[in-house]
N, CA, C, O and CB atoms as a CASP TS submission, in Angstrom:
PFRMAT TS
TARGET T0000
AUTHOR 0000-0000-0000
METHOD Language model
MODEL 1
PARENT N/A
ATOM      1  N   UNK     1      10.115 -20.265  -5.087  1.00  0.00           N
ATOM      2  CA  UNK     1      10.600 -18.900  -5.228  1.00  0.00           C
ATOM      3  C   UNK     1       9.414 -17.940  -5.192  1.00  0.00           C
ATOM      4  O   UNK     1       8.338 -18.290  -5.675  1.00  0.00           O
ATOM      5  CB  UNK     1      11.407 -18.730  -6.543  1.00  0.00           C
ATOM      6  N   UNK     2       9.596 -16.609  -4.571  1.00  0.00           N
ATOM      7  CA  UNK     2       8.298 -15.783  -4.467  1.00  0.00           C
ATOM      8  C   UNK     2       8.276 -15.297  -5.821  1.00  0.00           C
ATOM      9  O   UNK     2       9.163 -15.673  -6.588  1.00  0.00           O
ATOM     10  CB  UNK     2       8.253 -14.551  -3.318  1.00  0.00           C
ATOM     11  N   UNK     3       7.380 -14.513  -6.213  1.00  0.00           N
ATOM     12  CA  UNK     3       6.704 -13.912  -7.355  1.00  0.00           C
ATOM     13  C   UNK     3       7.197 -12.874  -7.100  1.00  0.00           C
ATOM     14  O   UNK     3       6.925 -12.549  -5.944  1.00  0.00           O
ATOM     15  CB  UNK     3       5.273 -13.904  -7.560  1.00  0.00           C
ATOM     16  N   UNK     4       8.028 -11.906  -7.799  1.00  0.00           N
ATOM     17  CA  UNK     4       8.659 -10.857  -7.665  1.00  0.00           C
ATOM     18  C   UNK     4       7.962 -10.127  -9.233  1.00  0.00           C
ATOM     19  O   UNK     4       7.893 -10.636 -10.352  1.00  0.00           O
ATOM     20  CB  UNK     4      10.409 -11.178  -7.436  1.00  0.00           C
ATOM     21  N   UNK     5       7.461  -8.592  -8.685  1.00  0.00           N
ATOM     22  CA  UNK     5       6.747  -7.396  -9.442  1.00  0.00           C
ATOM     23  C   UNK     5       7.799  -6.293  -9.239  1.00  0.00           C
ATOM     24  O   UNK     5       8.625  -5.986  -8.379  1.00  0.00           O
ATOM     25  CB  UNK     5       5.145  -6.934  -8.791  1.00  0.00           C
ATOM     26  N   UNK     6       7.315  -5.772 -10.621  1.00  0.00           N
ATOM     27  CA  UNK     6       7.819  -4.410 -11.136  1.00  0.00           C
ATOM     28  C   UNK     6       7.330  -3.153 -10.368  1.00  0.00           C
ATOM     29  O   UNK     6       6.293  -2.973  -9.729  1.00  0.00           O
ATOM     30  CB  UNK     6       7.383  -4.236 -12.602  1.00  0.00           C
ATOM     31  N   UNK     7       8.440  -2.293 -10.634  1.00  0.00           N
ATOM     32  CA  UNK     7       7.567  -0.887  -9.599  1.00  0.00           C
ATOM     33  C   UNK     7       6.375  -0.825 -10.806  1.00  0.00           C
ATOM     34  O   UNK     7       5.420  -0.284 -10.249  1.00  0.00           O
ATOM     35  CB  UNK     7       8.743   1.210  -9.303  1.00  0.00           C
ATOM     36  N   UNK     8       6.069  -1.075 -11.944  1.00  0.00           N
ATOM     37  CA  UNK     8       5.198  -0.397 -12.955  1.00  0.00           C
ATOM     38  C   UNK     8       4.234  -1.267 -12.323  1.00  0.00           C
ATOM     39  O   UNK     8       3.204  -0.700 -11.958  1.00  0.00           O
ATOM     40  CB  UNK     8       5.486  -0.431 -14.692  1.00  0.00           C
ATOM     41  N   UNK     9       4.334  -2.691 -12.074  1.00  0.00           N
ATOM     42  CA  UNK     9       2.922  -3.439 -11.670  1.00  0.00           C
ATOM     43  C   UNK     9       2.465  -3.050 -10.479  1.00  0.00           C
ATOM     44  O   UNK     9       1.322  -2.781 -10.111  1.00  0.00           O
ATOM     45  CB  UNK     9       2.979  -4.947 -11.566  1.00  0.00           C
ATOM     46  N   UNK    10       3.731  -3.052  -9.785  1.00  0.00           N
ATOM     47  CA  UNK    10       3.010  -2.514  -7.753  1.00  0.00           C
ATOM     48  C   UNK    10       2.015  -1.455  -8.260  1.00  0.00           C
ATOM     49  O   UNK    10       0.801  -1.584  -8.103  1.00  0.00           O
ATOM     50  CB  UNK    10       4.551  -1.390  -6.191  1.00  0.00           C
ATOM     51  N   UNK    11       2.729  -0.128  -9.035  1.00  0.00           N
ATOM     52  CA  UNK    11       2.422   1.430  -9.357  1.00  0.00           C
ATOM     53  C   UNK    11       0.332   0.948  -9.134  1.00  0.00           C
ATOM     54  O   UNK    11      -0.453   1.063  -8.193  1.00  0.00           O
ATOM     55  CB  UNK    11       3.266   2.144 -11.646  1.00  0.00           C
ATOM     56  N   UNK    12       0.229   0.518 -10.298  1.00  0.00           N
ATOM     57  CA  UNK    12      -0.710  -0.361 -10.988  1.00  0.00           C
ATOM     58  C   UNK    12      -1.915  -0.796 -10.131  1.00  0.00           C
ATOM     59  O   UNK    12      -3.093  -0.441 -10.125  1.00  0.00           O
ATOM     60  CB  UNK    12       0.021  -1.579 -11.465  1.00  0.00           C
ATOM     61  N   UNK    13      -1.415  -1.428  -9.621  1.00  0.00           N
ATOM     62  CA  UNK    13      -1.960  -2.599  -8.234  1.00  0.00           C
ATOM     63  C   UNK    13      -2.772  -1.725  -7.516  1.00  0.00           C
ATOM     64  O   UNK    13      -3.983  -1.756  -7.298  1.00  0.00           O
ATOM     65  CB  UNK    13      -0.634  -3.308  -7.002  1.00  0.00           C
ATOM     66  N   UNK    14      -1.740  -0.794  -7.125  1.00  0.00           N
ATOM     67  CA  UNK    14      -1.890   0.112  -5.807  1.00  0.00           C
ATOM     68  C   UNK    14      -2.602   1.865  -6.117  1.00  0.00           C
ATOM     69  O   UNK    14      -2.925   2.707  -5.278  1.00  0.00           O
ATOM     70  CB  UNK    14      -0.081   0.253  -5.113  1.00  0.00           C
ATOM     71  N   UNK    15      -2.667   1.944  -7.798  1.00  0.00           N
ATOM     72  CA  UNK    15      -3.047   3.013  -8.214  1.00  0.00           C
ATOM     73  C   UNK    15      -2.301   4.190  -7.914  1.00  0.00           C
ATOM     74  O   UNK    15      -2.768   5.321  -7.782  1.00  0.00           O
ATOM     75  CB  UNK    15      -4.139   3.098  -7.887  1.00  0.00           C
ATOM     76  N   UNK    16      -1.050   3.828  -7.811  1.00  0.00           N
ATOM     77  CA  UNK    16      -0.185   5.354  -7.381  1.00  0.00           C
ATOM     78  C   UNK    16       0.882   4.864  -8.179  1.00  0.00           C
ATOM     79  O   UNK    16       1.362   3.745  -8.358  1.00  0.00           O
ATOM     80  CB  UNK    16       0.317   5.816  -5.509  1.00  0.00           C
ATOM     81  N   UNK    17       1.235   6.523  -8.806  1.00  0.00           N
ATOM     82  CA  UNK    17       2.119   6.608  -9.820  1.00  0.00           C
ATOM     83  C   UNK    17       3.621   5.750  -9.417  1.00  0.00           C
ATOM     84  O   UNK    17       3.961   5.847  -8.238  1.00  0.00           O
ATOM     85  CB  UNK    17       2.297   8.217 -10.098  1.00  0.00           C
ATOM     86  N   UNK    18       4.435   5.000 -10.258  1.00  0.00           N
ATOM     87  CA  UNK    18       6.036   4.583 -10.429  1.00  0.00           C
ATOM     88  C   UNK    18       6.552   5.559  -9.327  1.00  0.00           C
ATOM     89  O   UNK    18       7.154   5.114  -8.351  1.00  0.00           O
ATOM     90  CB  UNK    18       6.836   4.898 -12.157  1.00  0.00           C
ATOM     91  N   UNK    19       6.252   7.236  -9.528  1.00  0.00           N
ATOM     92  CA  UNK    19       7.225   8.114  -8.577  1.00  0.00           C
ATOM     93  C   UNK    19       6.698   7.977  -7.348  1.00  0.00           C
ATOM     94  O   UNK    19       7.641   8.048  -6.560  1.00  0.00           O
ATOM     95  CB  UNK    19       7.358   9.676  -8.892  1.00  0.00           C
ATOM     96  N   UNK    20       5.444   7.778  -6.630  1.00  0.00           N
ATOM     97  CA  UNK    20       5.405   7.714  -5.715  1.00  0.00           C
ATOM     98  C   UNK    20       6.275   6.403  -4.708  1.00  0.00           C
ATOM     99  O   UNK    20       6.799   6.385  -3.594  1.00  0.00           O
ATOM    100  CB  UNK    20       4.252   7.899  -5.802  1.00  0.00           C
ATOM    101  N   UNK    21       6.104   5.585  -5.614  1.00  0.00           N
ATOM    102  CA  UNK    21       7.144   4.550  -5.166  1.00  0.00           C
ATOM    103  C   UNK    21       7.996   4.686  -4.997  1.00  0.00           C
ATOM    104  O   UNK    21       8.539   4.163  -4.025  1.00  0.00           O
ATOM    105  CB  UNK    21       7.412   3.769  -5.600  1.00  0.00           C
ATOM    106  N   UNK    22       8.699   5.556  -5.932  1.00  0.00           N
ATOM    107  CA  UNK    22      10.427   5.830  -5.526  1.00  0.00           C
ATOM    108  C   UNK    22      10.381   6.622  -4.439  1.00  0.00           C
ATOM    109  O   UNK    22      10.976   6.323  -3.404  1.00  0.00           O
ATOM    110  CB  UNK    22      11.449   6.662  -6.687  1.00  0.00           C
ATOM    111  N   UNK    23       9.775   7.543  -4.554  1.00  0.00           N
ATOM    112  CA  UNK    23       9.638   8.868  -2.730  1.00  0.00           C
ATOM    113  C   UNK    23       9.271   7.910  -1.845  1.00  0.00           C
ATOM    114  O   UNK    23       9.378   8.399  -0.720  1.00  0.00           O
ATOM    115  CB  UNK    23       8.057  10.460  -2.533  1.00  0.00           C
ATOM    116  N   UNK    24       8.900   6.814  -1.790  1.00  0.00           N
ATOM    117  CA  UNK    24       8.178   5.523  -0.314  1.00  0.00           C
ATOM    118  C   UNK    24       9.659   4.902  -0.022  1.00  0.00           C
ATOM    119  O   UNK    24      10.126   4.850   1.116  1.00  0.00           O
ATOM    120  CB  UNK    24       6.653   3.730  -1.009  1.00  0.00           C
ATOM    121  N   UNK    25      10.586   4.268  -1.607  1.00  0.00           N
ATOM    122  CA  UNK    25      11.508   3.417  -0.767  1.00  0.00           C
ATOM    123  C   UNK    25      12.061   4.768  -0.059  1.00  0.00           C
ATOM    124  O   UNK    25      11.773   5.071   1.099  1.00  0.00           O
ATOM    125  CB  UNK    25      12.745   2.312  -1.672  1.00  0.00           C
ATOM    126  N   UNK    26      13.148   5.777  -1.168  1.00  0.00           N
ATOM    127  CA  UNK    26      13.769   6.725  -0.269  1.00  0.00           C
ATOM    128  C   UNK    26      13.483   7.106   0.957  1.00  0.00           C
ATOM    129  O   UNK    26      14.418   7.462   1.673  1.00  0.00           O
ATOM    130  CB  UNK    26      13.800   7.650  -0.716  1.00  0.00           C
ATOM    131  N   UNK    27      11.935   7.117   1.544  1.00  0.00           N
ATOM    132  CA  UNK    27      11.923   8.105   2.915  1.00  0.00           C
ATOM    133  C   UNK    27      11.639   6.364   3.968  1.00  0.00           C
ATOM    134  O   UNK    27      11.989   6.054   5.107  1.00  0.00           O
ATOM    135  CB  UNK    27      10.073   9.828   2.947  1.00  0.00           C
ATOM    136  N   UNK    28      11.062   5.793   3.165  1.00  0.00           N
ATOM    137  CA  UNK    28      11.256   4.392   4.214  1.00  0.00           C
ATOM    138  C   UNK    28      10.027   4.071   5.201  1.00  0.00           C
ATOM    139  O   UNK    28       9.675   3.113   5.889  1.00  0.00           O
ATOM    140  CB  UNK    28      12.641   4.633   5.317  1.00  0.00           C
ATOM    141  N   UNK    29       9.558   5.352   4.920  1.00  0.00           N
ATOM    142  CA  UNK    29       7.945   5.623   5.735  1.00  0.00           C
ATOM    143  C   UNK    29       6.847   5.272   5.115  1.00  0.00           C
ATOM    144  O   UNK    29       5.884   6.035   5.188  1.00  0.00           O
ATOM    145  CB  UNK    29       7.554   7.069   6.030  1.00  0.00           C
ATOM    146  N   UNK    30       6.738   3.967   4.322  1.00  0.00           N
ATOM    147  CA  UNK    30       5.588   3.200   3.614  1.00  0.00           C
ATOM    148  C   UNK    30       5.654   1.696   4.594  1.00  0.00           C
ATOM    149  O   UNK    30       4.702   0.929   4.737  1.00  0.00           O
ATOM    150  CB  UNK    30       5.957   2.948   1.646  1.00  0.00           C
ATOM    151  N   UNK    31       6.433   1.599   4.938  1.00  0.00           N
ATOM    152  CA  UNK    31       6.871  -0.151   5.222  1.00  0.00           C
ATOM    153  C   UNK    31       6.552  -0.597   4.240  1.00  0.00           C
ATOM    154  O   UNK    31       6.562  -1.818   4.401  1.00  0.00           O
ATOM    155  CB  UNK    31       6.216  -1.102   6.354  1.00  0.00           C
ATOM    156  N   UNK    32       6.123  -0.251   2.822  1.00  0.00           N
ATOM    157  CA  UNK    32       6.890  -1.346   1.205  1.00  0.00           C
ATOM    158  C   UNK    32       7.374  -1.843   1.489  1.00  0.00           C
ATOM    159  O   UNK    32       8.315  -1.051   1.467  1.00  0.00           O
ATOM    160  CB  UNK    32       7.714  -1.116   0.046  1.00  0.00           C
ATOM    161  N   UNK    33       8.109  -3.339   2.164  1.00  0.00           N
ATOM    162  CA  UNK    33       9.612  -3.866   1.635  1.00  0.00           C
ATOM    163  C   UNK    33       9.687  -4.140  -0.189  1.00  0.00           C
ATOM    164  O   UNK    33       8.672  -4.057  -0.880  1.00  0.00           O
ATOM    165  CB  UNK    33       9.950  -5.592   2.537  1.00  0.00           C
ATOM    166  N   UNK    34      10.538  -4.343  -0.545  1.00  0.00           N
ATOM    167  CA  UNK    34      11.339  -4.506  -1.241  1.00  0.00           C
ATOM    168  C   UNK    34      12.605  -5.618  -1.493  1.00  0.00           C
ATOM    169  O   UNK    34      13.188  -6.338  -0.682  1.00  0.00           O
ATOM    170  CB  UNK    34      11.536  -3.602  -1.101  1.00  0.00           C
ATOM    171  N   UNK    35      12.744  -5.486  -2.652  1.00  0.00           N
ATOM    172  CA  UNK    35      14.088  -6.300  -3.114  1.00  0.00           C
ATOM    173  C   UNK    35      14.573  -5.754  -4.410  1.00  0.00           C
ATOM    174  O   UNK    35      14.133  -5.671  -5.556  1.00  0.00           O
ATOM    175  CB  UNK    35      13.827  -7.940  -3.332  1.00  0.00           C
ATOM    176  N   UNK    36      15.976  -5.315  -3.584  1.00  0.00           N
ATOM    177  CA  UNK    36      17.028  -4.891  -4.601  1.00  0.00           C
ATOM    178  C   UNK    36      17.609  -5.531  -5.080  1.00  0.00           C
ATOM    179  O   UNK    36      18.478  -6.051  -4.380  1.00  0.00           O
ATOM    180  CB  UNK    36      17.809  -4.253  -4.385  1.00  0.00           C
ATOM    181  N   UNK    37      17.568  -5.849  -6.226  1.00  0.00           N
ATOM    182  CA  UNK    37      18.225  -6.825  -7.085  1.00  0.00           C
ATOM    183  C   UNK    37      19.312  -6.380  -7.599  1.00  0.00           C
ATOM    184  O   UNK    37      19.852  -7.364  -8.106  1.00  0.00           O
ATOM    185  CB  UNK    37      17.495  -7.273  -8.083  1.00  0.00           C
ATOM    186  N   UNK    38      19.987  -5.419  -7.774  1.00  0.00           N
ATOM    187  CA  UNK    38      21.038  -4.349  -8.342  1.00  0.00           C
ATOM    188  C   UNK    38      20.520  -3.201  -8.186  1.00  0.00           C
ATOM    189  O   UNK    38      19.344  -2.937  -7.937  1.00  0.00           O
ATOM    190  CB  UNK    38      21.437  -4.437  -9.774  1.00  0.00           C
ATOM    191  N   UNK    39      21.629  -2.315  -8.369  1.00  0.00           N
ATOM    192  CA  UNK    39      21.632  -0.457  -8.248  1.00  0.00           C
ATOM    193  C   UNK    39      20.484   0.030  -9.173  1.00  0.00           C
ATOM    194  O   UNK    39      19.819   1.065  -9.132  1.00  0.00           O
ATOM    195  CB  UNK    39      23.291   0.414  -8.924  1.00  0.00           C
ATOM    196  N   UNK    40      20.458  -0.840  -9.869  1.00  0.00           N
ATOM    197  CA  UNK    40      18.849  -0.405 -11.355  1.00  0.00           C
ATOM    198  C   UNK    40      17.903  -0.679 -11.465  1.00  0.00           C
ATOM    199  O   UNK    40      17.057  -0.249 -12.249  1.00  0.00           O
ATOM    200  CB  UNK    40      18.712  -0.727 -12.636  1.00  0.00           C
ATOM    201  N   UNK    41      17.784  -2.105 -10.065  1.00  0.00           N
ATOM    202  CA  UNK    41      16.831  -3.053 -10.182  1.00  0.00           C
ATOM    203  C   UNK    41      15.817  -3.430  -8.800  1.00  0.00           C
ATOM    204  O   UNK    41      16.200  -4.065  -7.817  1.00  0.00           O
ATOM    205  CB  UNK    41      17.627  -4.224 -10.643  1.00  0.00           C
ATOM    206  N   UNK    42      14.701  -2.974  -8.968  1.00  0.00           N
ATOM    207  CA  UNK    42      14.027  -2.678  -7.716  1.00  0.00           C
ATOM    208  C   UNK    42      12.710  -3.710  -7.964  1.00  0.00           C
ATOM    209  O   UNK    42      12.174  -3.553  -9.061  1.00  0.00           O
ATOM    210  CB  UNK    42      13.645  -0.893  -7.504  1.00  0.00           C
ATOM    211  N   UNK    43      12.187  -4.625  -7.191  1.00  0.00           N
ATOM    212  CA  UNK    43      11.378  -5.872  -7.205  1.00  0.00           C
ATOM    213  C   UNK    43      10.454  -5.833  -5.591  1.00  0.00           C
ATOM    214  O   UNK    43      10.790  -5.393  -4.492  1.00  0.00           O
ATOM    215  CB  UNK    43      12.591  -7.368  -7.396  1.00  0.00           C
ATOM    216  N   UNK    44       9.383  -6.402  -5.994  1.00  0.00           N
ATOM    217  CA  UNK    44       8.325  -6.211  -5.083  1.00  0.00           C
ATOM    218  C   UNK    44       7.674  -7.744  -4.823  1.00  0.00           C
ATOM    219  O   UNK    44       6.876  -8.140  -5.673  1.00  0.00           O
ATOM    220  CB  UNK    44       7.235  -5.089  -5.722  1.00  0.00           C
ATOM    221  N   UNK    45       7.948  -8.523  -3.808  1.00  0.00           N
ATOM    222  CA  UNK    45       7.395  -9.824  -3.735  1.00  0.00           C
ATOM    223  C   UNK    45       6.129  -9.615  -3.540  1.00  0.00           C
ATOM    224  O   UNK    45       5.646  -8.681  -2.898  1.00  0.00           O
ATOM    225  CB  UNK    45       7.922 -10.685  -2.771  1.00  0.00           C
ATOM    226  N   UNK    46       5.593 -10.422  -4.053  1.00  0.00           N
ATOM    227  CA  UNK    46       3.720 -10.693  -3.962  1.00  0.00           C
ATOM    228  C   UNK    46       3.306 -10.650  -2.585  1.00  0.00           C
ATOM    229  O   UNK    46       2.335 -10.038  -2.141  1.00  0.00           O
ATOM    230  CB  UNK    46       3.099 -12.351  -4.543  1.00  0.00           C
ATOM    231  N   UNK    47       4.346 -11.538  -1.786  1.00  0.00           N
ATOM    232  CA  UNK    47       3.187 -11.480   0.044  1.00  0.00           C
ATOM    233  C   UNK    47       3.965 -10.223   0.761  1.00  0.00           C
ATOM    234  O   UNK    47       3.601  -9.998   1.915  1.00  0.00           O
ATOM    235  CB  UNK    47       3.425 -13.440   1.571  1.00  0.00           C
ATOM    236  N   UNK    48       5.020  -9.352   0.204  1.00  0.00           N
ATOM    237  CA  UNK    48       5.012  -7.963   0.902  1.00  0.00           C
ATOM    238  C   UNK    48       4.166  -7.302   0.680  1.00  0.00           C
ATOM    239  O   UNK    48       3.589  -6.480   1.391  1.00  0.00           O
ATOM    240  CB  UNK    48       5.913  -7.187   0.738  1.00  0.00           C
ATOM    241  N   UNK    49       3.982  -7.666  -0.553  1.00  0.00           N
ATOM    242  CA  UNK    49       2.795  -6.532  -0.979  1.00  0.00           C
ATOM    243  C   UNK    49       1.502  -6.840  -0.321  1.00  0.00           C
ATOM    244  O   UNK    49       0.873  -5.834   0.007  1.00  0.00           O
ATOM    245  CB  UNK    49       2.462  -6.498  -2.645  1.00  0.00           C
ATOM    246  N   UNK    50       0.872  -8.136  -0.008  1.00  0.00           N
ATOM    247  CA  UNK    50      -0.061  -8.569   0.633  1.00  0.00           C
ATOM    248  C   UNK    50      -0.316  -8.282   1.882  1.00  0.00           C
ATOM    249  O   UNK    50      -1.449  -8.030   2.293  1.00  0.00           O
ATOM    250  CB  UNK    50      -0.030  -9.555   0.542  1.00  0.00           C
ATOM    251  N   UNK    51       0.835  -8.298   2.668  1.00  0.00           N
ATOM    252  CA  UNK    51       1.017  -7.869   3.822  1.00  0.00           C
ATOM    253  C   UNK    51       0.785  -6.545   3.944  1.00  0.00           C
ATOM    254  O   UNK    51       0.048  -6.184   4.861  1.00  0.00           O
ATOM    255  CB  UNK    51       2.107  -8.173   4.214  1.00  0.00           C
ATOM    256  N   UNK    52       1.379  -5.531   3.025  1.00  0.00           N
ATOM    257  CA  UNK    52       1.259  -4.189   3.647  1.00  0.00           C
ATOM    258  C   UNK    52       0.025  -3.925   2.899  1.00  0.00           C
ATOM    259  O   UNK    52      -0.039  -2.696   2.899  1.00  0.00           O
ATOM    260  CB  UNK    52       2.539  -3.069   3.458  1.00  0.00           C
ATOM    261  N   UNK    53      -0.947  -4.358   2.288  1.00  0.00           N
ATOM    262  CA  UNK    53      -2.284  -4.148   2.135  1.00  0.00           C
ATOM    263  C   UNK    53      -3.130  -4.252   3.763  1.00  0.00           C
ATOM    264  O   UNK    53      -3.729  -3.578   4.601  1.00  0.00           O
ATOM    265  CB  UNK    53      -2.776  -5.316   0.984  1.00  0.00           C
ATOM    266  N   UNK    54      -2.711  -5.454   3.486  1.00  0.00           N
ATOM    267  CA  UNK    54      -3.340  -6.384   4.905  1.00  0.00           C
ATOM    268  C   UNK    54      -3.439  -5.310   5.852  1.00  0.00           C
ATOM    269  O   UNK    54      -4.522  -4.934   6.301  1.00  0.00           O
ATOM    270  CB  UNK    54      -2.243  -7.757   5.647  1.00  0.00           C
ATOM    271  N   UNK    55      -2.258  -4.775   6.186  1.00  0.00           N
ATOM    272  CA  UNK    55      -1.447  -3.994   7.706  1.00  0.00           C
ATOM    273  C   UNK    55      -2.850  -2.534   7.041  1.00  0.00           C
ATOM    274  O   UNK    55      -3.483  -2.111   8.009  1.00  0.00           O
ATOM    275  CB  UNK    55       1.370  -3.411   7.600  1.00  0.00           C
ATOM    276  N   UNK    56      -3.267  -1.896   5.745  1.00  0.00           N
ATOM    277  CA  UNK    56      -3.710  -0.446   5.456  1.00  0.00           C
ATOM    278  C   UNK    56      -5.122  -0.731   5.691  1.00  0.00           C
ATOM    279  O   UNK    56      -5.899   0.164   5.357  1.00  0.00           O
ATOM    280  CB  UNK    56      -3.349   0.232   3.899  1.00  0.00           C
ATOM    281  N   UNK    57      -5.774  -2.146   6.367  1.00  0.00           N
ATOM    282  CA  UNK    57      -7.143  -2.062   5.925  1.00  0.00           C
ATOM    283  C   UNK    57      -7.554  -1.584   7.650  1.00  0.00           C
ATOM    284  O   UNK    57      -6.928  -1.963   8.640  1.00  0.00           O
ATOM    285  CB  UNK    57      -7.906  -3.755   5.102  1.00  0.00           C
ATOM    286  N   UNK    58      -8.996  -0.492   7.649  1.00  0.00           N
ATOM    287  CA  UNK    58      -9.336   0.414   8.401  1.00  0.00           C
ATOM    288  C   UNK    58     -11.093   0.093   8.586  1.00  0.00           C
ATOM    289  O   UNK    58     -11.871  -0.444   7.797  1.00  0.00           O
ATOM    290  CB  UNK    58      -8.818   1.836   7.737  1.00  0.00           C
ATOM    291  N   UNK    59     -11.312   0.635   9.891  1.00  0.00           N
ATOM    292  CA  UNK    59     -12.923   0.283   9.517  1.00  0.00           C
ATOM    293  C   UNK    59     -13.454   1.566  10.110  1.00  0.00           C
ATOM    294  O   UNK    59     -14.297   1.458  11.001  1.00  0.00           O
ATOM    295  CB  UNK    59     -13.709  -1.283  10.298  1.00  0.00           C
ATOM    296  N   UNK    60     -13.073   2.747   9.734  1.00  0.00           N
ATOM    297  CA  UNK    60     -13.331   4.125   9.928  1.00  0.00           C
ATOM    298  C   UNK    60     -12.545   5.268   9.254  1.00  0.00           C
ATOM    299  O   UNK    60     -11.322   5.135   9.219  1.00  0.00           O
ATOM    300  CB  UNK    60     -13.233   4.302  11.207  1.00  0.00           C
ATOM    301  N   UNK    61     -12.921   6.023   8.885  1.00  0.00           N
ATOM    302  CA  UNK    61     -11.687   7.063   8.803  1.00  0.00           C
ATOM    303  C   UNK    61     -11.289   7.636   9.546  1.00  0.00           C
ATOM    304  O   UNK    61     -10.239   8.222   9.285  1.00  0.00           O
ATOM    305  CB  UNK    61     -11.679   7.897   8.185  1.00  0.00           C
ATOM    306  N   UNK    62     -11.860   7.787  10.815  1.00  0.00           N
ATOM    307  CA  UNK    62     -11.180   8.171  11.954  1.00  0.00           C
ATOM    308  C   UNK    62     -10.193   7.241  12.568  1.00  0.00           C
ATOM    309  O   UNK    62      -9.720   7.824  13.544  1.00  0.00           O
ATOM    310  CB  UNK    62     -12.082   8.480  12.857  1.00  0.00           C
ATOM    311  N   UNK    63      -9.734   6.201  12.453  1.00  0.00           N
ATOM    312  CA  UNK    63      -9.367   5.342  12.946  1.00  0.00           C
ATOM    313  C   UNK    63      -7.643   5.936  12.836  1.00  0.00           C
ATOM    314  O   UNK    63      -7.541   6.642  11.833  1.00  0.00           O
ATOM    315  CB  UNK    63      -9.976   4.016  12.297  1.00  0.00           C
ATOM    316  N   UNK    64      -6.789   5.860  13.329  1.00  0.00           N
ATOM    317  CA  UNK    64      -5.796   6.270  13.266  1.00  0.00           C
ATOM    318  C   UNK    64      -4.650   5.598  12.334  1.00  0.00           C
ATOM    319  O   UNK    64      -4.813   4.386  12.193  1.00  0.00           O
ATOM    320  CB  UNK    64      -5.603   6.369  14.397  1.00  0.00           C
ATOM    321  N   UNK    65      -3.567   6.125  11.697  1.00  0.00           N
ATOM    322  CA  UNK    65      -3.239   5.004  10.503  1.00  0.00           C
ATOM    323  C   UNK    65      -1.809   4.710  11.534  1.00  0.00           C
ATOM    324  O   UNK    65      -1.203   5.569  12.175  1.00  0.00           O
ATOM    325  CB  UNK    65      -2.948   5.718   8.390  1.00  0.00           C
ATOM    326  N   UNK    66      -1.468   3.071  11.453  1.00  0.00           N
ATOM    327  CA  UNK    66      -0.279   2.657  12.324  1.00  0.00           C
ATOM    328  C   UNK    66       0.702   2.688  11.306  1.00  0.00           C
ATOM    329  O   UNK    66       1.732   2.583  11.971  1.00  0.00           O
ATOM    330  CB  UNK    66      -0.364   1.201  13.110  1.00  0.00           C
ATOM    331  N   UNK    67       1.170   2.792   9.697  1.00  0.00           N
ATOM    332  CA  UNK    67       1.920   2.414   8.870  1.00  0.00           C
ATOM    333  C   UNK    67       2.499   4.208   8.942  1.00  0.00           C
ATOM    334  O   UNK    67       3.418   4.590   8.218  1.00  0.00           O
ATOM    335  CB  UNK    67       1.185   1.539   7.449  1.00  0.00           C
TER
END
């Protein structure tokens, strides 16, 4: 079974506030996936999260962002 995180741990992880998370699933324009576990219950598997690290790493700041 994957390792499933809290929006408070992603928040954490990723250094951006619980709300920014909620404005990422709503607009859908993070590629976060997710897992909804119920209407109350919002879960973050360990290799999505790995992945969309993976997908943000840059070797310029000019470099254009694909996410």
């Amino acid at each position: 079974m994957a390792t499933l995180l809290t929006s408070r741990e992603v928040a954490e992880l990723l250094s951006v506030s619980v709300r920014s998370l909620e404005r990422w699933r709503t607009s859908g324009l993070s590629g976060l996936k997710f897992v909804r576990i119920n209407r109350r219950s919002i879960r973050y598997r360990q290799q999505d999260l790995d992945a969309y690290v993976a997908s943000r790493v840059v070797a310029s700041t000019s470099q254009k962002e694909t996410a």
